[in-house]
C-alpha positions in Angstrom: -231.8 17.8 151.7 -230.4 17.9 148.5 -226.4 19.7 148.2 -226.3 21.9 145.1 -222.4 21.5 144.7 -223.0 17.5 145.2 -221.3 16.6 141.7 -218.7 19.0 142.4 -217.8 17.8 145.7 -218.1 14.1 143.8 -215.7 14.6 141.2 -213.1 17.2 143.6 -212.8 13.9 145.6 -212.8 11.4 143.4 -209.2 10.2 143.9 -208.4 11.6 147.6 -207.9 8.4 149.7 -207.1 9.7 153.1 -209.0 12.1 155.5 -206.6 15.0 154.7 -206.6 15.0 150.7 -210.8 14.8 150.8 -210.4 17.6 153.4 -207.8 19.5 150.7 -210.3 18.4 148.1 -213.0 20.5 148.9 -210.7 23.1 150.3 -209.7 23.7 146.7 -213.0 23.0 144.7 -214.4 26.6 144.8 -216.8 25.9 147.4 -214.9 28.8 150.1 -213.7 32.0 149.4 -210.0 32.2 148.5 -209.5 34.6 151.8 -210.3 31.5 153.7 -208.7 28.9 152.5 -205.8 30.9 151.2 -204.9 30.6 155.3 -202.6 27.6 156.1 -204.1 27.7 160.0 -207.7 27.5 158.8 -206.6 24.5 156.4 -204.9 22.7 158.7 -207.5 23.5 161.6 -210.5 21.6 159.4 -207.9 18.6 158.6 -207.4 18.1 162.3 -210.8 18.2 162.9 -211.9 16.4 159.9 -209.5 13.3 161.0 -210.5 13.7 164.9 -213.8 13.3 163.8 -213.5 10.3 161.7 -211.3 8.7 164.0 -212.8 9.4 167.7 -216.4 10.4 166.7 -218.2 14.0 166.9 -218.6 14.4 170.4 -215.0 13.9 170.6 -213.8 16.3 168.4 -216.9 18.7 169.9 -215.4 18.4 173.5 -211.7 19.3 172.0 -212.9 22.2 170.1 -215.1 23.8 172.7 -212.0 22.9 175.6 -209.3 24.6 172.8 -212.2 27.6 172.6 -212.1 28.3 176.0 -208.6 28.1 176.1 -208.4 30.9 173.5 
């Protein structure tokens, strides 16, 4: 699969060295609507994810989301 937006995404990141500034990164490059990403909860939502998955795995942070989901 090739990512249209893969330079982009390259050179939004270039200098983010933890999990939240590559999250932040791409937050701001363009690649979302403003609407979305103009809203702190949806930020901080995709950071805590983000860092849940690089720290505990995906079916971690799958099993949190869907228990938080039902929760909702």
């Amino acid at each position: 699969m090739i990512e249209p937006k893969a330079d982009l995404l390259k050179a939004a990141t270039a200098q983010a060295t933890s999990v939240r500034e590559h999250v932040e990164a791409i937050l701001d490059s363009g690649v979302f609507p403003d609407d979305l990403v103009g809203q702190q909860a949806f930020r901080d939502r995709v950071v805590d994810y983000a860092e849940m998955i690089v720290a505990d795995g995906v079916r971690e942070a799958a099993a949190v989301a869907l228990k938080r989901g039902a929760q909702a």
